[in-house]
N, C-alpha and C positions, 0 to 999 in steps of 0.2 A: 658369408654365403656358404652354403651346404655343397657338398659333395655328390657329387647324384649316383658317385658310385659306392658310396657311404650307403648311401639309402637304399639301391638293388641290395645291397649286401646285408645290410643291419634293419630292414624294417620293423621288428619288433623297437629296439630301441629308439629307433625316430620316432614312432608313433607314439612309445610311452614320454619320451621329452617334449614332443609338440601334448599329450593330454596333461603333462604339469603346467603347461603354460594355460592350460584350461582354451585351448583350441582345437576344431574338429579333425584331429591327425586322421582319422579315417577319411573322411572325403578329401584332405589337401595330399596326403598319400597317392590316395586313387587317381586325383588329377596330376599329380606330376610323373607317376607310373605312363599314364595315356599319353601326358607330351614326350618322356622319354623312349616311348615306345612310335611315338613319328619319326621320331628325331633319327632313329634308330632304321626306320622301315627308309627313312629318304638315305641315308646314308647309305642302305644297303643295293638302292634302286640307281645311285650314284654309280659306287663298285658295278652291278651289273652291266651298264653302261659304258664301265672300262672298260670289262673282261670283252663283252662286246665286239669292243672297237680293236682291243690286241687279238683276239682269233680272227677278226676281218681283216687285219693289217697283213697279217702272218699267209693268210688265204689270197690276196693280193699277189703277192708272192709265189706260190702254186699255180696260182691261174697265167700269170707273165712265163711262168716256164712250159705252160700247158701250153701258149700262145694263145687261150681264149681272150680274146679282149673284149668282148662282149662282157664276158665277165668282172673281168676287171676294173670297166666302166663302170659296172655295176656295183661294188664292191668299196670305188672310191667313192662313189656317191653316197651310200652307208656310212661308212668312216668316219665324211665331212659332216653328215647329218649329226652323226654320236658324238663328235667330237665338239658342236655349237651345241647340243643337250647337256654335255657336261659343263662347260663352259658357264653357259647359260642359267637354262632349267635345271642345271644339279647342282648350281652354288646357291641359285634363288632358295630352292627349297630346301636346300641342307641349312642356311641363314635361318630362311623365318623359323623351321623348328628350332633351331640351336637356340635362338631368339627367343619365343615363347617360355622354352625352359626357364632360361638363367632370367628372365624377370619374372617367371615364379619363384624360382630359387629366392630371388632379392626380396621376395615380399615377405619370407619368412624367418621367424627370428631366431636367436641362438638357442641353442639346446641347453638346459640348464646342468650344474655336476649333480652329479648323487646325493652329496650333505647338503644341498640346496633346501631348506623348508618350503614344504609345499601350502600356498596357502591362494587366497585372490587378488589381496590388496596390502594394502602398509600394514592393516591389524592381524597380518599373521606373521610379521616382522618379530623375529625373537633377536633380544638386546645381547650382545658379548658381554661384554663389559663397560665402568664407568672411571674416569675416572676426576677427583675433586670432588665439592660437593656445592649445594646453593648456598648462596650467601646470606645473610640477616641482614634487612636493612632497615633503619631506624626508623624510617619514613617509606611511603607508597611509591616503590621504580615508575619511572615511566617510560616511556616505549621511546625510539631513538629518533622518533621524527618529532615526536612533543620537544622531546631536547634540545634537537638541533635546531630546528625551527626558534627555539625560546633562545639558543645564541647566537642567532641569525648568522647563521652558517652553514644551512639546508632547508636548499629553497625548488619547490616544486613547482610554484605558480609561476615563477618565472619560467622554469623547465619546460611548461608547457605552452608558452607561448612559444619557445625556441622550438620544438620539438612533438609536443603534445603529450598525451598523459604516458608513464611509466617512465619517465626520467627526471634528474634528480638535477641540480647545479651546486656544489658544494664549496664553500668560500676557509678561507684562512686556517685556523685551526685545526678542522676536519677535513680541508683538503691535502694538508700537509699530512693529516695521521693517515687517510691512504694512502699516500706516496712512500709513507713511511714504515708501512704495512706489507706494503707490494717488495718494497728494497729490504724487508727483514725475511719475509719468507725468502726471496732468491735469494741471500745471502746463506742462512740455514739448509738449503736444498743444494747447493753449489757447491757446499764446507764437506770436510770431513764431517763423521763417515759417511755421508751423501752420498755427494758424490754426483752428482747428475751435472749433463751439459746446458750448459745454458744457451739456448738459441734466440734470436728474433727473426719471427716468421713470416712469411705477410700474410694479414690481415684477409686478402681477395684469391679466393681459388675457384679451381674450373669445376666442372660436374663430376668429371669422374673420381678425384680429388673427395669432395662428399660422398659421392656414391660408397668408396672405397672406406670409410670409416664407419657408413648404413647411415649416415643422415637423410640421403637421397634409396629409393624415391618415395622410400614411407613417410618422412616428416618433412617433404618442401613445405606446406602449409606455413610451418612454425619458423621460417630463415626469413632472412633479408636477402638480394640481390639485385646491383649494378648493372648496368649497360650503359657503354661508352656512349655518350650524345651525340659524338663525331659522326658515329658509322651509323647512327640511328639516324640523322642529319643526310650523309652519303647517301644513304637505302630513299628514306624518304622523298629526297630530290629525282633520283631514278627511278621509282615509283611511288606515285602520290595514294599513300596508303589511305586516302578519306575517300579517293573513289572508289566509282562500283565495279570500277577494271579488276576482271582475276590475273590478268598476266599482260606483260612489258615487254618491247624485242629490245633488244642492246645487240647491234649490227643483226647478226643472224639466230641467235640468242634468245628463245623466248624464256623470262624469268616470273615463275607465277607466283602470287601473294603470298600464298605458303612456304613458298622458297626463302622470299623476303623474313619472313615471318620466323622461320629458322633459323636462318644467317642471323637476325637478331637472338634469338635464343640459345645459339653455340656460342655468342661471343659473351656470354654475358659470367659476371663473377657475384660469387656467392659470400656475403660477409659471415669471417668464422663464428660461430655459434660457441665453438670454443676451441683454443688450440691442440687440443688432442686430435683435430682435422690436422691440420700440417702438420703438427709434429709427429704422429703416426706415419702421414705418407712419405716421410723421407726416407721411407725404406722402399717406398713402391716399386713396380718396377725394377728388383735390383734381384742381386743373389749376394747375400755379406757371406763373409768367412763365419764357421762355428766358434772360431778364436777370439772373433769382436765382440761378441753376445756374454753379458747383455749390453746392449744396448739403452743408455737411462740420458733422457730430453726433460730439460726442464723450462719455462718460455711463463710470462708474464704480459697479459694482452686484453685490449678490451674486448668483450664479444657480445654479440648480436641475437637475439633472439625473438621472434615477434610472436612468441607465447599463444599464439593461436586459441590454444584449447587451456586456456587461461582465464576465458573470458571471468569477469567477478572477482577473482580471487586476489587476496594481497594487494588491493586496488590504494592502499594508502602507502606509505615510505618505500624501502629500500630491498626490499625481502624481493620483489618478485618484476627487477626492471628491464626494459627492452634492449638499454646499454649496462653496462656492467665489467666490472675489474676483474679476472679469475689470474692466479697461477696454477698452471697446469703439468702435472707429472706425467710421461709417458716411460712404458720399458718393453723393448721388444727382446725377446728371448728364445730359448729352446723349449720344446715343449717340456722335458724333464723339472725346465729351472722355472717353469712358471708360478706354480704352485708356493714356492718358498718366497717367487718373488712378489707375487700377491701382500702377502704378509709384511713385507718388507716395505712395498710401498705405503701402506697403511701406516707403521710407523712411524715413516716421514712425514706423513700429513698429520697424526695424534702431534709429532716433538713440536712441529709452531706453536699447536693452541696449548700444549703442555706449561711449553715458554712463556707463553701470554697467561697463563695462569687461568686461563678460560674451565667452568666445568661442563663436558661434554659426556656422551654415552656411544657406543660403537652399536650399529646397529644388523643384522645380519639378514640381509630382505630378500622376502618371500619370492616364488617363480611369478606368484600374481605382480609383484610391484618392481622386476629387475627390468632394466633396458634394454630396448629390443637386440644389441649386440652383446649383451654381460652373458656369460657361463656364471658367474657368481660376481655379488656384488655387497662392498661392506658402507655401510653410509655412517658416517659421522654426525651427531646431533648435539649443534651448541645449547645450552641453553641461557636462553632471553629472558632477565629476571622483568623484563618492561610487557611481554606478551604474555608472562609466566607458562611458557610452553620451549622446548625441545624443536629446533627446527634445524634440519639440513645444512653442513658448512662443508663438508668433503661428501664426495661417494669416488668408492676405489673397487674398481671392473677390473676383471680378470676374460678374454675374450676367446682366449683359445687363438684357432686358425680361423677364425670366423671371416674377422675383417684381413687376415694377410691374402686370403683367400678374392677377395674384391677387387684386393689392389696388387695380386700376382706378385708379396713379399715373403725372400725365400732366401734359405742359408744353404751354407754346404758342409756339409758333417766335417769332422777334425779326419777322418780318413781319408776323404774326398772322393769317398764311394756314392754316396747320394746325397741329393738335393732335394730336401721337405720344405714347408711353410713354417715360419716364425708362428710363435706366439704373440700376442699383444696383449700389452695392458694401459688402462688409463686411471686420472687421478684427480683429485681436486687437490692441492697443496697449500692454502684452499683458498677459497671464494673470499677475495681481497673484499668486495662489498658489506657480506655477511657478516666479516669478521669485524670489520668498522662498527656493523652495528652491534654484535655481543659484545665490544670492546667500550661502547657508548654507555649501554645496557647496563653490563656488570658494572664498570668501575666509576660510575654515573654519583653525585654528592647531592647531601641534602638539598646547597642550594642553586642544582642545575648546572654546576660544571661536571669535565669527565676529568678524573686524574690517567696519566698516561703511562701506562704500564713501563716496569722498570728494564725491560729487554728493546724498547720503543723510544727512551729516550735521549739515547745518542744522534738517532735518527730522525730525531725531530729538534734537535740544535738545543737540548740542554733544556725544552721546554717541562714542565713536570704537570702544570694543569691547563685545560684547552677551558678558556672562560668566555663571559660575554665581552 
């Protein structure tokens, strides 16, 4: 989230970062100028209303030495008055504007850096570099769901009777090579020179939790979330939400549907989309030492996504599911050390598919195709000799203060003079699913088995080909 005094102070620059992202920085300018300028007039209407009440307090005073009491009567009745307006009417409307701001603030997305390419969408993505090359193969690859499917060891139709369409049920050989996929990357990420901790996180977090990483409230559409049955169960007994009753007494107590209706909606948990949610927030809320920084989380977890604005696409195998394996890299830092540490996490996620012998290309995307939280963002692109196309298996965001900003995470310099916002960064280390499938893909035999990559099979107990 933005800075609103970033923005009094620097508007040429917010309005040149919001026109890369090719949105209208002149009217979102102007409108957060107006709420700031509420926000600012109740605040000030606030203050009056102290100053107010301390030269009537003070007068109070005068007048008891005058002996008017006439006066004084009067004076205290003023007082008592300013003092329920402040109370009251100066915290309501110093709220709503505060209010209005910062979820304008929240609708709007990171500011992009400088070497950022300006472009709209993926085709102004310029490539860094590649590294390997495609393979030759004797015979037509085929795609990782023909494969598997052919050794009945990836099965969709079952999936979807369990579940419905965009999951996958995966048996013996191939269930084994993700298990064994997921325990080589944390092993590689964990290892020298690595180096990252390894956490397990849960799975179920609160609102502000998403809010704090910018999943909420732009992309709820695209999540999954929980509510305990019990207390849906509890609410429902105490009021029977089919009828046409707006409101319930409980003794003296009147509780109306919307109340109800909330009480279920605060209580409810958001399944992680990915761990770069929890792993990011365990800084929330805090102020770390400069001396612990950086900070490197590295968590291995299924996550959740209901692809909302999805609809069509990838509608067959493994590329684009609702459940899904990710390792995920996070690194919270200084802002000085972000920059290097960007770089750095990239490499951790290039040494897996390096290891894996995978050939992939680094891609450097546009302000049109970055993530609503990325200041820059590098996307790693396997490629799928079965699709014969380059698709997505890391992307590594670099955020700035963006999201420490959400989630009020903060360091304290090595002199102990001041207390800024951490930087954040996130990762794919990578997409335990994807890699199953360039893994299928690439090392895939004429006749339908996959041979199992040689950093893969220790961890698969010595097996060397996954067959029918």
């Amino acid at each position: 989230m933005h800075d609103i005094r970033f923005i009094r102070e620097n508007p040429d620059v917010f309005r040149k970062g919001l026109t890369r992202r090719g949105l209208k920085a002149d009217e979102i300018l102007r409108e957060i100028e107006q709420l700031d300028d509420e926000r600012r007039a109740n605040i000030a209407l606030v203050q009056k209303w102290q100053e107010d009440r301390n030269r009537k307090s003070k007068e109070i005073g005068l007048a008891k030495a005058a002996g008017d009491n006439a006066r004084v009567a009067q004076l205290m009745e003023e007082v008592s008055r300013l003092k329920s307006d402040i109370t009251n009417a100066g915290a309501q409307v110093s709220d709503e504007a505060s209010g209005k701001l910062k979820d304008k603030l929240a609708e709007i997305p990171n500011l992009p850096l400088d070497e950022v390419p300006d472009g709209k969408d993926e085709k102004d993505n310029i490539e860094r570099h590649r590294f390997g090359a495609k393979r030759d193969y004797a015979f037509a690859p085929k795609q990782h769901f023909d494969l598997g499917e052919a050794l009945g060891q990836m099965d969709f139709e079952t999936a979807a009777k369990l579940s419905g369409a965009r999951f996958v049920v995966l048996k013996k050989g191939l269930a084994r090579l993700e298990r064994a996929l997921a325990q080589f990357m944390l092993d590689v990420h964990t290892s020298e020179p690595h180096n990252y901790t390894e956490v397990s996180p849960p799975l179920l977090v609160r609102d502000d939790v998403m809010f704090g990483t910018a999943q909420l409230p732009k992309f709820e559409d695209d999540q999954f979330f929980a509510n305990s049955m019990q207390l849906k169960n509890e609410l429902e007994e105490i009021f029977s939400l089919e009828t046409s009753h707006e409101s319930v007494s409980i003794g003296d107590v009147a509780l109306s549907r919307d109340f109800l209706e909330l009480a279920l909606q605060r209580n409810r948990l958001w399944l992680i989309p990915t761990a770069e949610v929890p792993l990011t927030n365990l800084v929330r809320e805090s102020i770390v030492d400069e001396a612990q920084l950086p900070l490197r989380y590295t968590a291995c977890t299924p996550c959740f996504r209901a692809e909302a604005g999805a609809a069509g696409k990838d509608t067959r195998g493994m590329i684009r599911q609702h459940q899904f394996t990710k390792v995920e890299l996070v690194s919270i830092t200084t802002p000085e050390q972000s920059k290097d540490e960007h770089e750095r996490m990239l490499a951790c996620a290039e040494e897996v598919l390096k290891k894996l012998d995978l050939h992939y290309r680094v891609m450097i995307l546009s302000t049109g195709d970055m993530g609503f939280a990325s200041q820059k963002t590098f996307d790693i692109e396997v490629w799928l000799p079965g699709q014969n196309m380059y698709r997505e298996i890391s992307s590594c965001s670099i955020c700035g203060e963006f999201q420490a900003r959400r989630m009020n995470a903060r360091y304290r310099t090595k002199e102990g003079r001041a207390v800024r916002h951490v930087h954040t960064l996130n990762g794919s280390g990578v997409a335990v699913g994807r890699a199953l499938i360039a893994v299928m893909e690439t090392y895939q035999q004429a006749d339908g088995s996959i041979a199992v990559p040689d950093v893969l099979q220790n961890y698969m107990g010595g097996v060397k080909k996954i067959e029918k």
